[in-house]
N, C-alpha and C positions, 0 to 999 in steps of 0.2 A: 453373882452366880444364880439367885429366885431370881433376877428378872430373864435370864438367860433361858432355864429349863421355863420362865412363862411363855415364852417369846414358843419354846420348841414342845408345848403342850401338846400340841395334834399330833405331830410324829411319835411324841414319848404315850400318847394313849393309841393310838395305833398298836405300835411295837409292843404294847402290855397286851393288847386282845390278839395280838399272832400270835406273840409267843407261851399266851393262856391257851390259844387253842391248839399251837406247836405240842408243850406240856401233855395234854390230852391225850392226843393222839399216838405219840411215844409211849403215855403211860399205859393205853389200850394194846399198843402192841408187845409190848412186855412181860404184863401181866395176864392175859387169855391164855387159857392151857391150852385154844384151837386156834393159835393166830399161826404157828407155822407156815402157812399156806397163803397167810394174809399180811403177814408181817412184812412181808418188801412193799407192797402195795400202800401201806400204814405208812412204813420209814419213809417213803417216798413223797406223801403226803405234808408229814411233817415236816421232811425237809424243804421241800418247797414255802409251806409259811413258814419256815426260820428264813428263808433267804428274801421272803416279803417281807417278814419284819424288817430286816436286814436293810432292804432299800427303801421303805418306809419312813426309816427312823435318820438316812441321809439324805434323799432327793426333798427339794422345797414343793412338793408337790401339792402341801393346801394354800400355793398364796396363786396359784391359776386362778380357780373357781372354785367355789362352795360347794359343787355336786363332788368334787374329787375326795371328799372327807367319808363319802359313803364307799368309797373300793375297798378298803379294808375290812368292812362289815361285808362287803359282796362278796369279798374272796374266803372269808369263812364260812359263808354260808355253802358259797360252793364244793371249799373243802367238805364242809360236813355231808355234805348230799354226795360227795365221791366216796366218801370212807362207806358211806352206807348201802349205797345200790354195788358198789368193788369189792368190800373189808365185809360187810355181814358185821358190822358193828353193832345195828339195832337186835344183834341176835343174844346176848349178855345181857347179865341182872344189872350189869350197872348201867345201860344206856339210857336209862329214865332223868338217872342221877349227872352223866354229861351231856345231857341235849339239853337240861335245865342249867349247869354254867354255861353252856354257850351260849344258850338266849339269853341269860342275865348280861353275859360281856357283850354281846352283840347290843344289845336295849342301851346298855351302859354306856356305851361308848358313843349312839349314836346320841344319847344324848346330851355328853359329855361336845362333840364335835360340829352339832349341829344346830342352826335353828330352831325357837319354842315350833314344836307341832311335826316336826320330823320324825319323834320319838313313835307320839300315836299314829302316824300315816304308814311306820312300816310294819307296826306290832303285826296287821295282819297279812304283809307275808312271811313272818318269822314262824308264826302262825301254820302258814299252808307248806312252808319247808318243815316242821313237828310231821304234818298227818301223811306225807309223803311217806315213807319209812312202816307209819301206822298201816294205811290202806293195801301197803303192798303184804306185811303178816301181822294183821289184825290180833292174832293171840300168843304173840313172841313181843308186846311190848306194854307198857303199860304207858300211855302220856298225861295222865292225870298230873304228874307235880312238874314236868315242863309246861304244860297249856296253863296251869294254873301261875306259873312263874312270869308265862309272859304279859299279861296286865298289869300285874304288880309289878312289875320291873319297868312295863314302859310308863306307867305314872312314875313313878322315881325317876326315870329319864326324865322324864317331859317338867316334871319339879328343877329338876339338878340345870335343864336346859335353861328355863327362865332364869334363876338364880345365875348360870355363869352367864347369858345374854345382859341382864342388869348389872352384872359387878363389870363385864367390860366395856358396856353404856357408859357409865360412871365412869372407870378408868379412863375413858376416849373422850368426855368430857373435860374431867380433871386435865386430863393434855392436852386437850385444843386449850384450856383456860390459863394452862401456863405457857403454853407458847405462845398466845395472843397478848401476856401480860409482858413477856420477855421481846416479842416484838415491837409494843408499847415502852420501853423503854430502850431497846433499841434507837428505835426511830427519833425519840423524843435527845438520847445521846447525840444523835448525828443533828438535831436541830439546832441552825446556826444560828446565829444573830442578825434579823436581818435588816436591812440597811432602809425600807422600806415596809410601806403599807402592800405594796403590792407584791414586794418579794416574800413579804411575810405570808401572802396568801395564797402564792405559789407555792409556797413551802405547806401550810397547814391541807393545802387542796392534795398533795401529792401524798404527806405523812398519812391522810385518815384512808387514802386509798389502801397503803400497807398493813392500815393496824388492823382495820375491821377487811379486808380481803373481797373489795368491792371491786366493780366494773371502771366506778366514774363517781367525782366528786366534786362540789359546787362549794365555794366560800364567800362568802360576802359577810367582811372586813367597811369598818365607820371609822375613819381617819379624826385625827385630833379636830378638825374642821366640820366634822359629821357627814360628809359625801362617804357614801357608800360606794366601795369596789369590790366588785364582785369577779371573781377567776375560777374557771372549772380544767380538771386535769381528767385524761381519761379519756378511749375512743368513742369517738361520735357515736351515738345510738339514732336510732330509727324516732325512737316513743320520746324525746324531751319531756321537763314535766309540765303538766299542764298547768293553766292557769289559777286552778285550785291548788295547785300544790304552788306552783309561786306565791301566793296568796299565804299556804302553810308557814313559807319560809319569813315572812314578813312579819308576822304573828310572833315565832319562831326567835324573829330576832330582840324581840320584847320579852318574852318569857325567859322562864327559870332551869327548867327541867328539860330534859331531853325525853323524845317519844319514837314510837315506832307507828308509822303510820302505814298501813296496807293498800296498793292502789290497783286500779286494774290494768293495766300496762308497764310496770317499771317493775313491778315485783312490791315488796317491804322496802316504807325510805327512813332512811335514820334522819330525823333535824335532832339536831343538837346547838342549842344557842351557847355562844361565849360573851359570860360576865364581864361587866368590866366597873371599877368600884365607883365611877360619876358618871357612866353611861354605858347603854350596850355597845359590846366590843362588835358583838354579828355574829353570823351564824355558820354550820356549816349542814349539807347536805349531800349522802353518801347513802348509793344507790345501786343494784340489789341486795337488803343486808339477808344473811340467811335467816331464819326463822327458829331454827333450834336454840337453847336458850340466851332465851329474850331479857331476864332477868339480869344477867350477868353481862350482854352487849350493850346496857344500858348502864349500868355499874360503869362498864369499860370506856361508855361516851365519857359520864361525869366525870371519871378522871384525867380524858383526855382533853375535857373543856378546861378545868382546873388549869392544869398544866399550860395549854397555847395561851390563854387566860393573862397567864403571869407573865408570858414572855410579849405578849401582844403591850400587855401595861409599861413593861419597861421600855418598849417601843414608842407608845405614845406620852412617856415622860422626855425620852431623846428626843423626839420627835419637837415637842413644845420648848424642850430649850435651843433647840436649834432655830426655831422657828423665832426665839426673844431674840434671838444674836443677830438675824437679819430682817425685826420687826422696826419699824421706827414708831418712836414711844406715843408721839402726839397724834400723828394720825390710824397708827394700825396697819398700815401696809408697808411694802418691804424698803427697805432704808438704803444707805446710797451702799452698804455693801450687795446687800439683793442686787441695787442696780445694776454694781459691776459682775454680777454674776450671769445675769439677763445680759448684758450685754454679751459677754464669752461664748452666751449657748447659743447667738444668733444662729440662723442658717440661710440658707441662700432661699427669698420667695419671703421672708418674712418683712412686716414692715417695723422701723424703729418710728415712734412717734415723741417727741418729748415736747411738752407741755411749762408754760409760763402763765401764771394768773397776772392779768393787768389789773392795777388799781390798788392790791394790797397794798403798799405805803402807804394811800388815802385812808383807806380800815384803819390801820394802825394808827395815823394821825388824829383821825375825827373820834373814831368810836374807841380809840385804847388793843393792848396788842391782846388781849384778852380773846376782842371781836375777831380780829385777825386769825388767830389760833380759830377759832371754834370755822371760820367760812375753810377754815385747811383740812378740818376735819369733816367736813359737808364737801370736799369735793373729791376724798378719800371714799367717801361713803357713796356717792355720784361714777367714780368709777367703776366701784366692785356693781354697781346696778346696772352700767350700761355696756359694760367689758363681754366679751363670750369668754366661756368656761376654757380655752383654749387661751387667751389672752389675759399678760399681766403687767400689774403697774408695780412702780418703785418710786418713794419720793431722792430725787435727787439731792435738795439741801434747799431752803427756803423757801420760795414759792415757783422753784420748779419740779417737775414728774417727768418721769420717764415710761413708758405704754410701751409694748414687744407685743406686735399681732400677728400671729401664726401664719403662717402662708396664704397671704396677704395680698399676692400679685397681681390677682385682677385688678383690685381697686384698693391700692393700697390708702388712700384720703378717707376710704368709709369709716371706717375705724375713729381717725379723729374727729369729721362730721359729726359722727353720734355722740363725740363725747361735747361739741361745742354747743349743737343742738338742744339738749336737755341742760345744759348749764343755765345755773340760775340764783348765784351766789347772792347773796345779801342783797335779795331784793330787785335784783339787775345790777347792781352795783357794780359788782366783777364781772369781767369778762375773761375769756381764754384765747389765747395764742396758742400754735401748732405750727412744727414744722416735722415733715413729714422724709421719709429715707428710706428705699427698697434695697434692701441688702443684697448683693448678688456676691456669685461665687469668687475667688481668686480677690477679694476687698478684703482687706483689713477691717476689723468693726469697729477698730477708733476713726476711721475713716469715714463710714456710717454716720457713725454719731456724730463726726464734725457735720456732714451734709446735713442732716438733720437740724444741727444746729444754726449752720448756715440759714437754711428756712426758713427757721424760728425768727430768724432776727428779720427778713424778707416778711414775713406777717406783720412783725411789730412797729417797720417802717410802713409797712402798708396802710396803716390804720387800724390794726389789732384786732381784736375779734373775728380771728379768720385761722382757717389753716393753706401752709403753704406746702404743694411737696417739689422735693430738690427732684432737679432734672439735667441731664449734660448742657443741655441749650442755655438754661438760665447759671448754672451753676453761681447760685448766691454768694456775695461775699458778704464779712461780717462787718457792718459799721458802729 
C-alpha cells in the first residue's frame, strides 16, 4: 500500500494544494459578512479546483513530461488572481493571512514535484502574482507576511526538492542494482552446459550482452590446448575497437581485475578477464557500458567472471578427459578411436592420407624397441609441425598414421609431400610411405580409406619413400 500512494505522490500533492486552495476559497465565501454579492463567484471558483483536484488525482498526467507537474501550481495561481480582480478578496483583514498559505502550498508543492532549482526560478512570479492585488489598492492590503513567506518557503522547497531528487536517485539506483543482479542470475540460470569452447563463448558473449545492457560483446575463450577463440554477439558497429584497445584485451586476458576503460569512439569498455586456476580462461569485452555507477558494474563483472569462471573450468576438465579417451598414450595424438572418428567426419573435397614408417622393424632390431618408440614420438611431433591448423593426424596402431586434410582438392598429394619432405627419422634411417584418397561425394569412407590404402601398398611396392595418390586409371590393388 507506501509503495502504491509512492508510486501516486504527484497526484496525491496536487490534489492536497487544490483542495488547500478549494478549502480557502469556500472558507472566504462563508465567512465575509460582504460576500453576498460575491459569493457565487467564490462557489464557483471553488468548485472548479475541487473538480481539478478531482482529475488531478485520477488522469496519469505527470508520466507525459516534467513541465505538466507545474499546472496545478498555475491553476491556483490563476484561481487566486480570479477570486481577487472578480471576489474583492484582497478587500478583508484576512487576505494577508491567505495569500500567505497559498504561496507556502504553491512553493511547497512545486518543490515537492519538481526538479532542485524550480522552486527558486518561480519564487519570483509567486512574487509578482502577491503585488498584483497590492498595486491595484495599495492601502486595503498589507503584503508584508506573504512577500516575507515567499523566500522562506522557497528555500524549504528548493531543500525538500534536493532531498526528494537524492532519495529517488538512490531508490532508482537501488533498482537498477537489483534488477541487474536478478538478471545476473537469471541468465546465469538459463546457462547451459556447453558442449564446446566455442559454444561456451557464444554463450558467455551473448549472457554479458543481457547482464550489463550493452550494444555488443567480444569473448575470447584459451581451449585446454591454449588456442585462443574469440566470438562477438551483437550488431555490427561502424567504430570496431581499435588496435589499442585489442592490445587492452590481451593485457586483459593476463590480469586479475576487471576495469572500465574510456575511449574516444565506442563510448566506456568493460574488459573483464576470466580466471582459470592453471591458466587464464580469457577474456571478455562489452561495449558501451553506461557510466553511472562504476563501482558497482565492476562489482557485477567480478561476479560474473567468478561464475563463467567455474563453468568454463568444468568445461576444460570434460574437455581433457575426453581428450585422454581418444589420445594415444605414447605418442600424444589422437588414437585409432580419433581415427575412426576422423574418418566418419570426412566430407567430399577432403583428402585421406595414411601414413607407414619404413624400416621400424630395423629400429627395433638393432637399436631396441625403446629407439623405436622414441622415432614414433618424433614423427608424432613432425606432424603436429608440418599439418595446417585445419588438418589432423590419428595414429592408427603400430607404425601406421592416418592425416584428414581439409578441402584438399586441388592438390590433394601436397599435404603428404610435406609431411615426407621434412621427415628425418633417426638420422635418415626411416623413411615414410603415403597413399593418398580424395573423398568425393555419394563414397562410402571405408571406401576412401581402402583407396588410400590401396596406394599405400602402390608406394611401398614402389620403392618406398614416396607418396602415391589412388586414381580411377590406376586404381591399385593390394599385394
Amino acid at each position: 500500500m507506501a509503495e502504491f500512494f509512492w508510486r501516486m505522490k504527484y497526484r496525491a500533492a496536487a490534489a492536497v494544494l487544490l483542495l488547500g486552495a478549494t478549502a480557502l476559497v469556500f472558507l472566504e465565501a462563508f465567512t465575509r459578512p460582504d460576500t453576498v454579492a460575491d459569493r457565487p463567484v467564490l462557489i464557483i471558483i471553488g468548485t472548479a479546483l475541487a473538480c481539478t483536484a478531482l482529475v488531478a488525482s485520477v488522469l496519469p498526467w505527470e508520466q507525459f513530461h516534467p513541465g505538466l507537474r507545474l499546472v496545478p501550481a498555475v491553476v491556483v495561481l490563476i484561481a487566486g488572481a480570479v477570486a481577487v480582480f472578480a471576489a474583492d478578496i484582497d478587500a478583508t483583514a484576512s487576505a494577508p493571512v491567505g495569500f500567505t498559505v497559498i504561496a507556502v502550498l504553491v512553493m511547497a508543492y512545486v518543490g515537492f514535484a519538481t526538479s532542485p532549482g524550480w522552486a527558486l526560478g518561480i519564487s519570483p512570479i509567486v512574487i509578482v502574482a502577491l503585488l498584483a492585488p497590492y498595486q491595484r489598492n495599495p492601502s486595503r492590503i498589507s503584503l508584508a507576511l506573504p512577500l516575507l513567506a515567499v523566500p522562506v518557503s522557497a528555500l524549504i522547497a528548493e531543500l525538500m526538492s534536493v532531498l526528494r531528487h537524492r532519495l529517488e536517485r538512490r531508490d532508482r539506483e537501488s533498482n537498477r542494482r537489483l534488477e541487474r543482479l536478478s538478471r545476473l542470475e537469471e541468465v546465469l540460470r538459463r546457462f547451459r552446459r556447453p558442449g564446446d569452447i566455442q559454444q561456451a563463448a557464444e554463450q558467455v558473449a551473448q549472457a554479458a550482452i543481457e547482464i550489463f545492457d550493452v550494444d555488443r560483446s567480444t569473448v575470447v575463450l584459451r581451449d585446454s590446448q591454449g588456442t585462443l577463440i574469440p566470438v562477438s554477439s551483437g550488431p555490427s558497429v561502424a567504430n570496431e575497437p581499435s588496435e589499442q584497445t585489442a592490445q587492452l584485451v590481451a593485457e586483459t586476458i593476463n590480469g586479475e581485475e576487471p576495469r572500465l576503460v574510456p575511449t574516444g569512439t565506442n563510448g566506456t569498455i568493460l574488459v573483464l578477464p576470466l580466471p582459470a586456476p592453471e591458466a587464464p580462461a580469457g577474456a571478455v569485452v562489452v561495449y558501451p557500458v553506461s557510466e553511472e555507477d562504476p563501482d558497482f558494474t565492476l562489482d557485477l563483472a567480478r561476479l560474473f567472471g567468478v561464475q563463467v569462471s567455474i563453468a568454463i573450468d568444468h568445461l576444460y576438465v570434460i574437455d581433457e578427459l575426453a581428450r585422454a579417451s581418444t589420445r594415444d598414450a605414447l605418442t600424444g595424438i589422437g588414437n585409432r578411436r580419433h581415427a575412426d572418428a576422423l574418418l566418419a567426419s570426412l566430407q567430399p573435397g577432403d583428402a585421406l592420407v595414411v601414413l607407414d614408417m619404413d624400416h621400424l622393424k630395423t629400429v627395433n632390431d638393432t637399436k631396441g624397441h625403446a629407439a623405436g618408440d622414441q622415432v614414433l614420438q618424433e614423427l608424432s611431433g613432425h606432424l603436429r609441425a608440418v599439418l595446417r591448423d585445419s588438418d589432423t593426424s590419428a595414429r592408427l596402431g603400430g607404425d601406421e598414421f592416418l592425416v584428414v586434410a581439409r578441402r584438399a582438392h586441388a592438390d590433394p598429394l601436397a599435404v603428404a609431400t610435406r609431411i615426407l619432405r621434412g621427415w628425418d627419422g633417426q638420422g635418415g634411417f626411416t623413411t615414410l610411405s603415403a597413399g593418398v584418397a580424395l573423398h568425393e561425394a555419394d563414397i562410402p569412407t571405408a571406401e576412401t580409406f581402402d583407396r588410400a590404402d590401396r596406394a599405400l601398398y602402390a608406394a611401398k611396392r614402389g620403392g618406398r619413400d614416396q607418396a602415391r595418390l589412388w586414381t580411377e586409371a590406376d586404381d591399385f590393388e593390394r599385394t
